[in-house]
RODOSE-663514 format. One record per residue (C-alpha): residue in one letter; x negated, y negated, z; residue number from 1. Coordinates in nm, 3 decimals, padded with zeros to 5 digits. Example, Ala and Ser with C-alpha at 12.3 -4.5 7.8 and 13.67 -1.06 7.14 Angstrom:
  residu       xx       yy       zz  num
       A  -01.230   00.450   00.780    1
       S  -01.367   00.106   00.714    2
This chain:
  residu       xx       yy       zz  num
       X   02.673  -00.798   01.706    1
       X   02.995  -00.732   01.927    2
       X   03.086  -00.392   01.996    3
       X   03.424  -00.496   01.797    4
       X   03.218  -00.616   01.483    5
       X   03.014  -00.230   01.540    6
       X   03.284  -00.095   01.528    7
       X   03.505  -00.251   01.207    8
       X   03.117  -00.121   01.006    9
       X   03.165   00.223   01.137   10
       X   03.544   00.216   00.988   11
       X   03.425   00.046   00.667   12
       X   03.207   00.377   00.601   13
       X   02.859   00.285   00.723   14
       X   02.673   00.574   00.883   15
       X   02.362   00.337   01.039   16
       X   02.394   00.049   01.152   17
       X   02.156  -00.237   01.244   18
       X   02.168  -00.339   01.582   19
       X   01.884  -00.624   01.672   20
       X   01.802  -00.890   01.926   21
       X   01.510  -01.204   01.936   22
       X   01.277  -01.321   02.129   23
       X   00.990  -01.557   02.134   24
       X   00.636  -01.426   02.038   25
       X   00.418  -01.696   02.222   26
       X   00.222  -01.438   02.408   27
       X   00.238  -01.167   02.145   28
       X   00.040  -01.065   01.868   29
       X   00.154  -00.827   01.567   30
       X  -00.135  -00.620   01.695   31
       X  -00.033  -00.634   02.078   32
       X   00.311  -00.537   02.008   33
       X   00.163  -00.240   01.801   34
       X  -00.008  -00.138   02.073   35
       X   00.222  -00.144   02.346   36
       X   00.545   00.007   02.136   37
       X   00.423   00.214   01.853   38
       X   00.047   00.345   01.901   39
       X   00.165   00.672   01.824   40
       X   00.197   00.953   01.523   41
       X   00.446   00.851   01.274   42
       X   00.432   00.449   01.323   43
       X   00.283   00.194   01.125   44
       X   00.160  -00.154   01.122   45
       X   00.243  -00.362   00.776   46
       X   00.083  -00.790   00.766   47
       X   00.020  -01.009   00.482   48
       X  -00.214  -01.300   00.441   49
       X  -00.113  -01.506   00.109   50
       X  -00.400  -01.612  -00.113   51
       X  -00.663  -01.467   00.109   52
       X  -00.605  -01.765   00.319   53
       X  -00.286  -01.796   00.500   54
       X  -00.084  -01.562   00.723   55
       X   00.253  -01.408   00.551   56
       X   00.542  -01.482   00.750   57
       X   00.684  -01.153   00.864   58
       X   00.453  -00.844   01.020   59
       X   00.615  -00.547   01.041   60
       X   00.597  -00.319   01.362   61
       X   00.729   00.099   01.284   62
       X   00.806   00.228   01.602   63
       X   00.769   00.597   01.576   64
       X   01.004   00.779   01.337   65
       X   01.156   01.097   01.395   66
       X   01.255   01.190   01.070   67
       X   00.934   01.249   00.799   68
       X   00.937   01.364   00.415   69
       X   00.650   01.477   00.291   70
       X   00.577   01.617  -00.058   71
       X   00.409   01.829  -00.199   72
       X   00.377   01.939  -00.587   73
       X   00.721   01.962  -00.648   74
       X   00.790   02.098  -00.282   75
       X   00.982   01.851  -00.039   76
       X   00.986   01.870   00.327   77
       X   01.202   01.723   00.629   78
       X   01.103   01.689   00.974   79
       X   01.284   01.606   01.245   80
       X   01.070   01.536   01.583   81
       X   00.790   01.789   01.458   82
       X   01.040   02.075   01.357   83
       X   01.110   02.137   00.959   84
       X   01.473   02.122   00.902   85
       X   01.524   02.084   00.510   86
       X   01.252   02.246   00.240   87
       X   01.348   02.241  -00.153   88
       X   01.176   02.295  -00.447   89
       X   01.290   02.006  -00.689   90
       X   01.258   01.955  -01.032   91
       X   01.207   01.548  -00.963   92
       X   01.078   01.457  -00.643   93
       X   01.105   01.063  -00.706   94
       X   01.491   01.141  -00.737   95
       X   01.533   01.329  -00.428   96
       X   01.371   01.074  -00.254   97
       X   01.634   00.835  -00.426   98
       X   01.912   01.059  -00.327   99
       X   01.789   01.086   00.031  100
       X   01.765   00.751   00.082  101
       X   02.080   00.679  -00.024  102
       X   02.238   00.947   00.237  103
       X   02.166   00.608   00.486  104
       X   02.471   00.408   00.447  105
       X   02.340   00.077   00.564  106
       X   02.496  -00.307   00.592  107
       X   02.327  -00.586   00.462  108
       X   02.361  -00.792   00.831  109
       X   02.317  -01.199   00.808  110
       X   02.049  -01.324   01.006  111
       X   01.785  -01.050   00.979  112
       X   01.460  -01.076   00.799  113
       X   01.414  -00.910   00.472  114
       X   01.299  -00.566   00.588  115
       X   01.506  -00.411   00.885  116
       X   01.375  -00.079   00.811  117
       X   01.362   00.169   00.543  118
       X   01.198   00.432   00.382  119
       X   00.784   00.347   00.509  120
       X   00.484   00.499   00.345  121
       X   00.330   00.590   00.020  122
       X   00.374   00.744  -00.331  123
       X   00.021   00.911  -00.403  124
       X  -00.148   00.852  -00.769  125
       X  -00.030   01.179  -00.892  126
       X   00.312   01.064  -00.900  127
       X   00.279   00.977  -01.221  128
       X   00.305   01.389  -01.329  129
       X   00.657   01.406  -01.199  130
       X   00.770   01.083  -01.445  131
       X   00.528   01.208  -01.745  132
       X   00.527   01.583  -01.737  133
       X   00.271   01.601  -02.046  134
       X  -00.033   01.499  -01.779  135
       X   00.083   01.875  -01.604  136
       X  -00.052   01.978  -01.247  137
       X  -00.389   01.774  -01.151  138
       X  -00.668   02.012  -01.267  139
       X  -00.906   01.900  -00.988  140
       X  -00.923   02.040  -00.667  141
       X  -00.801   01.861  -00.407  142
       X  -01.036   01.840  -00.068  143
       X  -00.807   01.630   00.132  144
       X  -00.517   01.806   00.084  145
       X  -00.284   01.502   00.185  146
       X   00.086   01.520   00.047  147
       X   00.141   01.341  -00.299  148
       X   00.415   01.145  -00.115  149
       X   00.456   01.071   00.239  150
       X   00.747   00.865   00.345  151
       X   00.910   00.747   00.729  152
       X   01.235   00.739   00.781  153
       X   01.196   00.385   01.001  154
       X   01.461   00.340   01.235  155
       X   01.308   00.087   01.498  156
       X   01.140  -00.210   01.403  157
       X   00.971  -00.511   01.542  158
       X   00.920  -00.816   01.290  159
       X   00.703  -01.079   01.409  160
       X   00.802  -01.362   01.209  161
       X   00.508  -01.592   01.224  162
       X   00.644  -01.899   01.083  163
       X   00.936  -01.924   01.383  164
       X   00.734  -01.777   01.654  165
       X   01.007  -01.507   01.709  166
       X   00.974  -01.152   01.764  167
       X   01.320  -00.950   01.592  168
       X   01.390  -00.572   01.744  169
       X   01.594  -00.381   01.523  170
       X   01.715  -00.004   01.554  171
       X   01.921   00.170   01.381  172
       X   02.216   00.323   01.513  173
       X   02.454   00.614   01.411  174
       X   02.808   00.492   01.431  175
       X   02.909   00.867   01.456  176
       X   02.713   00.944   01.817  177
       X   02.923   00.910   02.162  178
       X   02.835   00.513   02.327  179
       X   02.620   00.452   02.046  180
       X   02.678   00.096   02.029  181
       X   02.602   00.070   02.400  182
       X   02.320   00.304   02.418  183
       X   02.184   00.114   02.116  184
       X   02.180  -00.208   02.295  185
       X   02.012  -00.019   02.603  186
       X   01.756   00.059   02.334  187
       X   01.684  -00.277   02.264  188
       X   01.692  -00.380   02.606  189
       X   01.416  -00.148   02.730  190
       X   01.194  -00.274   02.401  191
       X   01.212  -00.600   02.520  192
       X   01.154  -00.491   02.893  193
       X   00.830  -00.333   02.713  194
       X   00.695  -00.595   02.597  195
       X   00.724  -00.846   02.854  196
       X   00.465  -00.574   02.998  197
       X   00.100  -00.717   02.956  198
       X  -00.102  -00.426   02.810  199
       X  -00.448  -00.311   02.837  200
       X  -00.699  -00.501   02.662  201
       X  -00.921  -00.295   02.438  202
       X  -01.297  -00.357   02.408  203
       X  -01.377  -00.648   02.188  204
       X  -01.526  -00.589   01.849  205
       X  -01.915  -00.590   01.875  206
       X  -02.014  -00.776   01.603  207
       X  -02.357  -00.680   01.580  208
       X  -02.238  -00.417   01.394  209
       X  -02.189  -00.665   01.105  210
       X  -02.562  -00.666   01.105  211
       X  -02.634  -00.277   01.072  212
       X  -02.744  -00.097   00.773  213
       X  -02.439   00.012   00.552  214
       X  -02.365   00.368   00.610  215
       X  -02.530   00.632   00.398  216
       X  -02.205   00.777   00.185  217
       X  -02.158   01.123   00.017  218
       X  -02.012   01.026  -00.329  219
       X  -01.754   01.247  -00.569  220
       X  -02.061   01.122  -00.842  221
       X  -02.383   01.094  -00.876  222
       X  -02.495   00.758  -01.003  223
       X  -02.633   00.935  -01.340  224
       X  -02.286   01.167  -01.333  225
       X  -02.065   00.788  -01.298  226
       X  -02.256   00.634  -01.558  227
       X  -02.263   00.927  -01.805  228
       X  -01.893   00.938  -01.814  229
       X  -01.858   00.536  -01.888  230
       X  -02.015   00.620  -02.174  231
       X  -01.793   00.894  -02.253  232
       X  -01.508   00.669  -02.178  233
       X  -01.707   00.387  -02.464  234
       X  -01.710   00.713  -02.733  235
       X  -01.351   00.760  -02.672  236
       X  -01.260   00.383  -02.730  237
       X  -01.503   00.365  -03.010  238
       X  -01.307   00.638  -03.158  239
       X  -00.971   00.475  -03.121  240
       X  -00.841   00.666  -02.903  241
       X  -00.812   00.443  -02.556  242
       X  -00.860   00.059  -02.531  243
       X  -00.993   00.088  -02.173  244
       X  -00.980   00.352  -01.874  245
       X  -01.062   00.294  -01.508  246
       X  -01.287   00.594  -01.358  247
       X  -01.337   00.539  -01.001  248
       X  -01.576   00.742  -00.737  249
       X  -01.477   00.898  -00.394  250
       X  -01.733   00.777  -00.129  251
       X  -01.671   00.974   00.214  252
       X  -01.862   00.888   00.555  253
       X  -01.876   01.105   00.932  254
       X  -01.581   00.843   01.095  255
       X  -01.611   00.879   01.493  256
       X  -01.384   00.571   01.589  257
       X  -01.054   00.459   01.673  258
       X  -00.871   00.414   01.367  259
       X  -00.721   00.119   01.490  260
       X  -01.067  -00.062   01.534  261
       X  -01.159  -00.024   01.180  262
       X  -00.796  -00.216   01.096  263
       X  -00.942  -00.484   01.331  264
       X  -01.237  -00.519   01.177  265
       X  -01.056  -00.558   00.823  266
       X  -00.805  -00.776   00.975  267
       X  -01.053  -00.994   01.100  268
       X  -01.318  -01.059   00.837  269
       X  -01.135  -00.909   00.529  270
       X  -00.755  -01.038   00.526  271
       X  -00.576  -00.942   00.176  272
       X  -00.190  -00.966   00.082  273
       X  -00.104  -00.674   00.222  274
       X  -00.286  -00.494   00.508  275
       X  -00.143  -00.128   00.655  276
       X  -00.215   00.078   00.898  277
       X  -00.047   00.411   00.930  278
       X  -00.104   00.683   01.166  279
       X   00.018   01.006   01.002  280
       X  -00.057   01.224   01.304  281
       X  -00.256   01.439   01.130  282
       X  -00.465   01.145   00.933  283
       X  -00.459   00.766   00.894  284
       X  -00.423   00.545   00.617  285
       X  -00.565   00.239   00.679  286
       X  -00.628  -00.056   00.393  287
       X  -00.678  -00.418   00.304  288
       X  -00.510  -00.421  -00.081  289
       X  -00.521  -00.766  -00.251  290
       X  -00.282  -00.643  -00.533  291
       X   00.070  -00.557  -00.582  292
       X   00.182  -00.267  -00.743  293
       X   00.587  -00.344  -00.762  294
       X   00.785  -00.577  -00.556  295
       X   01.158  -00.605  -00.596  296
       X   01.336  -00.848  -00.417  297
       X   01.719  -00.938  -00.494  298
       X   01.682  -00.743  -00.872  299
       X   01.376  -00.939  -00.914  300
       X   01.063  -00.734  -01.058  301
       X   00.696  -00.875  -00.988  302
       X   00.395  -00.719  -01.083  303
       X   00.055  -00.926  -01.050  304
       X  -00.234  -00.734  -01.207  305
       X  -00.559  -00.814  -01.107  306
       X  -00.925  -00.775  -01.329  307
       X  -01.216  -00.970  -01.287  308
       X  -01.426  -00.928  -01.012  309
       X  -01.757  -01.152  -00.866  310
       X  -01.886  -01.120  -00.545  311
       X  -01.850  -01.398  -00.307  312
       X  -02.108  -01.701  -00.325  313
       X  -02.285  -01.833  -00.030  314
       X  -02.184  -02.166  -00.021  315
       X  -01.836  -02.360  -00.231  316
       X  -02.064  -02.454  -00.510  317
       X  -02.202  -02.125  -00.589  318
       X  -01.843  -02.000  -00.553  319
       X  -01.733  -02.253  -00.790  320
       X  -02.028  -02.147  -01.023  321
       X  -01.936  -01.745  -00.979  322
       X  -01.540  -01.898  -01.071  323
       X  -01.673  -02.041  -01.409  324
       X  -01.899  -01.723  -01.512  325
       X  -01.600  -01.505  -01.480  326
       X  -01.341  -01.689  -01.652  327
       X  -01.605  -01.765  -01.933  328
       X  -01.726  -01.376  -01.891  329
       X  -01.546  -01.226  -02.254  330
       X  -01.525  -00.868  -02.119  331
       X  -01.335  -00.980  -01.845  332
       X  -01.120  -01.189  -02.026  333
       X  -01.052  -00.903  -02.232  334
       X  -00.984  -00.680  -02.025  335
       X  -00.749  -00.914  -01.796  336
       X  -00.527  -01.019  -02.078  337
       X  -00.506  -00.660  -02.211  338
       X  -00.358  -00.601  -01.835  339
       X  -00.097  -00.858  -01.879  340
       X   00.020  -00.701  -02.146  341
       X   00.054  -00.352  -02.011  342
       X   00.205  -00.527  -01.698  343
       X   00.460  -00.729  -01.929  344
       X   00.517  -00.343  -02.109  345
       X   00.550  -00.209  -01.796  346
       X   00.818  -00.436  -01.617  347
       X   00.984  -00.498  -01.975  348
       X   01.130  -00.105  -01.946  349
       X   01.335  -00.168  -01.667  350
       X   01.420  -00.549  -01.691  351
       X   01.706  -00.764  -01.903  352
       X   01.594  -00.853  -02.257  353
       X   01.423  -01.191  -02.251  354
       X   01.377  -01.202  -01.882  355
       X   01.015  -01.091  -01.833  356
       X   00.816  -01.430  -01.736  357
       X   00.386  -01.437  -01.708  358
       X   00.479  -01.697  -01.399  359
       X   00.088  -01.721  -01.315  360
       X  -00.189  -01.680  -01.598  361
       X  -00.545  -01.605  -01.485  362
       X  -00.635  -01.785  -01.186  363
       X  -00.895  -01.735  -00.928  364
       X  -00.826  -01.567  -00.571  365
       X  -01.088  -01.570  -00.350  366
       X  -01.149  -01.255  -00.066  367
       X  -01.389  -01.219   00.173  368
       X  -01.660  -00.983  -00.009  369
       X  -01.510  -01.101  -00.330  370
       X  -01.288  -01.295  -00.609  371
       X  -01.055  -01.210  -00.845  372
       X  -00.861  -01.339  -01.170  373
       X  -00.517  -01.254  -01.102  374
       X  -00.170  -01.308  -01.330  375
       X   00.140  -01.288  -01.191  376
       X   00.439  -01.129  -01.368  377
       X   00.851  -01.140  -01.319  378
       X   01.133  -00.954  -01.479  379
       X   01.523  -00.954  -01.422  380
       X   01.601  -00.579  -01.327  381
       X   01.854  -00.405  -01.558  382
       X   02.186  -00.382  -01.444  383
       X   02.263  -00.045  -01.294  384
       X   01.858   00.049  -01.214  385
       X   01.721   00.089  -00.885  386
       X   01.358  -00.030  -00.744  387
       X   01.299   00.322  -00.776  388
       X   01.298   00.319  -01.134  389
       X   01.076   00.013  -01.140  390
       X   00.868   00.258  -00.966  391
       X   00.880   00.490  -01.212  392
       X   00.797   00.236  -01.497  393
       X   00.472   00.102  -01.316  394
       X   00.337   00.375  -01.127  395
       X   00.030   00.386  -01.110  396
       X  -00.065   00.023  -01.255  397
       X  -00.256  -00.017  -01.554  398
       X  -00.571  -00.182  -01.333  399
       X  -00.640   00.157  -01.152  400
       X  -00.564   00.355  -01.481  401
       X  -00.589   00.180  -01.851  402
       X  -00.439   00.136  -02.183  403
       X  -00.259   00.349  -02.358  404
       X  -00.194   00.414  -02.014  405
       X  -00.090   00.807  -02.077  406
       X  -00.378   00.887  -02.243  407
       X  -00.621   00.661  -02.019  408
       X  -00.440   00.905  -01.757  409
       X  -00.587   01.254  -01.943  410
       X  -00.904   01.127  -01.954  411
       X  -00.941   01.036  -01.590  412
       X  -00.815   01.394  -01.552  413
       X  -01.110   01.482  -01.771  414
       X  -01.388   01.290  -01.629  415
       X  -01.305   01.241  -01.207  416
       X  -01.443   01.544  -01.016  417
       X  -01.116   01.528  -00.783  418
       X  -00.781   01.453  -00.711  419
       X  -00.682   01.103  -00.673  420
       X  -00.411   01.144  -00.385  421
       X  -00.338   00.799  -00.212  422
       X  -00.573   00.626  -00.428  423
       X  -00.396   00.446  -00.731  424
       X  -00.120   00.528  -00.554  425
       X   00.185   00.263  -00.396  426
       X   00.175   00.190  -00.048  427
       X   00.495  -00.005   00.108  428
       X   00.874   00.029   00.171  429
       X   01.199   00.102   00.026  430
       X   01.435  -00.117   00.233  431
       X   01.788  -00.019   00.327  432
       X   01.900  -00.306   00.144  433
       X   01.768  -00.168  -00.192  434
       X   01.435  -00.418  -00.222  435
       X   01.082  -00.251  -00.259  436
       X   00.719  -00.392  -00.187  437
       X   00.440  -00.160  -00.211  438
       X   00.107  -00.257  -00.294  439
       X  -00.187  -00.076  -00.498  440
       X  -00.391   00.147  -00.282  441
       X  -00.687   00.011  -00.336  442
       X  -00.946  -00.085  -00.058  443
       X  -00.819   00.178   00.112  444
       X  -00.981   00.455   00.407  445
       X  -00.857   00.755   00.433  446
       X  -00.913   00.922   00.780  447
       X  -00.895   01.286   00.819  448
       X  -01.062   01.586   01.024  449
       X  -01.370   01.352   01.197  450
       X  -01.409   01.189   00.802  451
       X  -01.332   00.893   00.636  452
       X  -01.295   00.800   00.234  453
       X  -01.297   00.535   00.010  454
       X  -01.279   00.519  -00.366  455
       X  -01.318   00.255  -00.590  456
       X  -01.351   00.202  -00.988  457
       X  -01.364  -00.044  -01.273  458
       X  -01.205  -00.043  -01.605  459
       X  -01.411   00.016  -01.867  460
       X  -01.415  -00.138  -02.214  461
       X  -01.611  -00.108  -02.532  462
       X  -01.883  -00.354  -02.445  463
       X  -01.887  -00.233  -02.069  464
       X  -02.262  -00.201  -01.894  465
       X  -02.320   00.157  -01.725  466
       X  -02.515   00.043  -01.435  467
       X  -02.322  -00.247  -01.361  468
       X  -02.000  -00.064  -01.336  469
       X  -02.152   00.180  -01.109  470
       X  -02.240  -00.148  -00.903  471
       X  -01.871  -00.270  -00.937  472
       X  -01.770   00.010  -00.740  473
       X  -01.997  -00.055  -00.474  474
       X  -01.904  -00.424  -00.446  475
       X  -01.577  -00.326  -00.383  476
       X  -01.601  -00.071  -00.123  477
       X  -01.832  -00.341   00.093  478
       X  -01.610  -00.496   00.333  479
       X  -01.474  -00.155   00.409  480
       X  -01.811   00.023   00.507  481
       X  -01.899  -00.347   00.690  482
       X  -01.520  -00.271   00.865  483
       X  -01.660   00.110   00.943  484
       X  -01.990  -00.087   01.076  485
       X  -01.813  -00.275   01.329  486
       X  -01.515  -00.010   01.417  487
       X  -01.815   00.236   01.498  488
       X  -01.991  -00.021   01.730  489
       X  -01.673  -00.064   01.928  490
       X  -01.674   00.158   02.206  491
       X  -01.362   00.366   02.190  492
       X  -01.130   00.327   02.474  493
């Protein structure tokens, strides 16, 4: 961008704009880069691996940002390099983070990729009380004590597209600052001078910790307690009152190494869709999520539930075997379609009559530790909404919740022994641009004060099996605790 073309965006009204360079990436890796521009509080690392199989195109670098939101309850506080500068007590906090989003005035600049920054981080479970107030304050204490919404403002970015081989730097600049345009592009310049710097290597992942016992895990349940309240869960949908609710269990672990090694370790042997890692200064969130929650891209709404889960065989023909069981398994038929509906419900609010497509219809997606059936859904967004209010519709997804979805909600309330907080939650962006991608947090650590948590659940239907749901949730917290395994092998450095 000339400084002339700047400058004719700064007279049209814009009050950031994107200033960006390439180069090539052949000696870089989305995980190099990390480390030598943005291993730091407030940044973030966002990839993608399609299928389970194949690397996304674009990874997404947050240098550190200077500006933070964080909520609380209906509390909402700014930072600005550490220091609070704005607190309010709001009546909607998912429209004040609307509103303060749209106090960036941003152009839509040919050439870039899709995300050029944005509002980066995550909408907790509990969201869901500030869109349907009958659900009230959680009545569960809360032992992490992490805010219900967290959110970046991300000003500096490095996209590593990995189709082209190219390496974008974008910052954001304000039009309204003496020589920003050149002090802008002396930003830029000293990124790139960064990395052409070679960086320190960090130990290599000992992989004899793939062969250590998993760790021993404190659990929000005991195994009686879990299995007790799927069959209170049964009683209720005996009753009529739910068709299916997803309890889930909080298992917490002593965590002594880098957080970044344990994101090694998933990205190595556990890719998903969408893999995060986010250092919050005062904790980490750090996850390998194979689902979705609610992508809009160009007024296009997706949603792709996913229910049905085998573990991994050892060879292709038991996998192919494990494939046939579940898609002949009733239960999980069941309970799969019943999520297609809800996700159909779900986008239907906030999309154009007749638009909502089921694109995909129950097929098979294969993880490490595990396979899926997955459906993929699609809806025209109404004219005059916002991604926020496909946010709004969806959060939290009926998978990590149920059907009726409100009253699945209450009962969760009922039955879990603590507050959700990230878990259920959407993890992602809102770009400048107005698109949103956040996936479910699922398969997700939390790392805080020398501890780290996972949760995982199941939904649970009228014909569901006590003990083997209380398995479920093990099976799905495996390749994290293997990930812990190897992270806590690895020297740290």
């Amino acid at each position: 961008m000339t400084r002339e073309e700047f400058l004719r965006l700064a007279a049209a009204g814009y009050n950031r704009i994107p200033l960006a360079c390439e180069t090539l990436a052949d000696f870089d890796t989305p995980l190099s880069i990390y480390l030598k521009l943005a291993d730091q509080p407030n940044s973030y690392l966002l990839e993608s691996v399609q299928g389970g199989e194949k690397w996304g195109r674009y990874s997404i670098i947050g240098l550190p940002c200077r500006t933070v939101l964080r909520v609380h309850d209906y509390q909402v506080r700014i930072s600005h390099d550490g220091v609070e500068v704005e607190q309010h007590d709001v009546d909607d906090p998912l429209a004040f983070v609307e509103a303060f989003k749209d106090r960036y005035k941003v152009p839509t600049i040919a050439g870039l990729p899709r995300f050029d920054g944005g509002l980066v981080g995550y909408f907790g479970y509990d969201c869901v009380r500030y869109v349907e107030k009958r659900l009230g304050k959680c009545p569960n204490p809360d032992p992490l004590g992490v805010p219900d919404i967290l959110l970046m403002v991300s000003d500096a970015v490095v996209v590593f597209d990995n189709l082209a081989s190219k390496i974008h730097a974008i910052v954001l600049v304000d039009p309204a600052q003496e020589n920003a345009y050149e002090e802008g592009q002396a930003r830029l310049e000293q990124l790139l001078e960064q990395l052409r710097q070679p960086i320190t290597p960090r130990r290599g992942l000992d992989f004899k910790g793939l062969q250590a016992a998993e760790p021993a895990f404190r659990s929000s349940f005991t195994q009686d307690d879990y299995e007790r309240a799927v069959d209170t869960i049964k009683e209720y949908i005996l009753a009529g009152d739910c068709m299916q609710v997803v309890p889930s269990q909080r298992m917490s672990i002593d965590f002594s190494a880098a957080p970044i090694d344990l994101y090694r370790a998933l990205r190595c042997f556990n890719p998903t869709p969408y893999m995060y890692f986010f250092n919050f200064g005062d904790f980490h969130v750090v996850g390998s999520s194979p689902e979705v929650l609610v992508r809009v891209e160009d007024n296009l709404v997706t949603v792709r539930p996913i229910a049905g889960t085998r573990p991994r065989g050892a060879t292709e023909e038991a996998d192919r075997a494990l494939e046939e069981d579940l898609l002949s398994d009733d239960k999980e038929i069941a309970e799969h379609l019943m999520l297609i509906d809800l996700g159909r419900n779900d986008t239907g609010r906030v999309s154009e009559t007749g638009s909502v497509k089921v694109t995909e219809k129950m097929v098979i997606e294969r993880y490490s530790n595990v396979m899926h059936i997955v459906s993929n859904v699609t809806g025209q967004l109404k004219e005059g909404l916002s991604a926020m209010d496909a946010l709004r519709a969806i959060l939290p997804a009926g998978t990590l919740s149920g059907a009726p979805k409100i009253r699945a909600m209450e009962i969760i309330d009922e039955l879990e022994p603590v507050k959700r907080g990230v878990y259920g939650g959407a993890v992602g962006y809102l770009a400048w641009n107005g698109n949103m991608d956040t996936a479910i947090a699922i398969r997700t650590a939390v790392i805080k004060d020398g501890e780290l948590h996972v949760q995982a659940g199941g939904g649970i239907v009228a014909d569901s099996v006590p003990a083997l749901e209380w398995e479920e949730t093990i099976n799905k917290r495996r390749a994290m605790f293997r990930a812990v395994a190897l992270a806590e092998q690895t020297p740290r450095q």
